[in-house]
C-alpha angles and dihedrals in degrees: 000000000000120000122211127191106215100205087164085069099064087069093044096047109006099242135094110255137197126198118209104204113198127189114210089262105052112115118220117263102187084189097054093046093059096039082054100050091049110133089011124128093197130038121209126184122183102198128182118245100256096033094119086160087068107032099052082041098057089039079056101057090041111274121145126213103237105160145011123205136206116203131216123157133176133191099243091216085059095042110152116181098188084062111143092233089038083067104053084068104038106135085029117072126023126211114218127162123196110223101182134013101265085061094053099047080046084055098042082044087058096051118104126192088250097049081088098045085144110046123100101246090050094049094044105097079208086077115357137191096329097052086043085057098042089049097048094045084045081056108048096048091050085057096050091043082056090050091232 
């Protein structure tokens, strides 16, 4: 288990926040989990598919599953979209990048609550759909202001 302060959240949702990261061979330590989430306000676990250990570990110490990803990521400069996997969600998904600051003022503009139904912040009664959307366009700027 590797375990990964979030400092960037305190400004997104107001609370520290600790990330537990799992491979799919990692065995549950009730005892480490506890020592690592000391001092935190919100408790994240990424945790393999198959990793039954650590999900009915973490279900054990109170940890609730809130959300699954599915992960595809692509290099911009490479960008094919006529990618096979790329297709799969075409109509889905949409690619824009904001070459200046009035585009991306245009792009945070465009964002709804519900756009995030999925993700974790929207779905936790705790925060909800407009914490969801002031994390995702702090993110967002923080990555433009990065240039990545």
């Amino acid at each position: 288990m590797q375990v990964q302060d979030c400092p960037w959240e305190i400004e997104n949702i107001g609370k520290r926040t600790v990330q537990l990261n799992y491979t799919k061979d990692d065995i549950y330590n009730s005892e480490e989990v506890c020592n690592a989430v000391k001092g935190y306000q919100y408790l994240v676990a990424k945790v393999p598919a198959g990793n039954i250990s650590c999900l009915l570990g973490l279900q054990g110490d109170g940890f609730k599953m809130i959300e699954t990803q599915i992960t595809y990521s692509k290099r911009i400069k490479d960008f094919d979209f006529n990618d096979r996997l790329l297709r799969m969600f075409k109509g889905k998904v949409s690619f824009k990048q904001a070459k200046n600051t009035e585009q991306l003022i245009c792009i945070l503009e465009r964002m709804t609550p519900n756009m995030f139904s999925t993700d974790r912040i929207h779905l936790d009664p705790t925060f909800g759909p407009e914490v969801g959307l002031h994390r995702y366009r702090n993110w967002m700027t923080n990555e433009f202001k990065r240039g990545t």
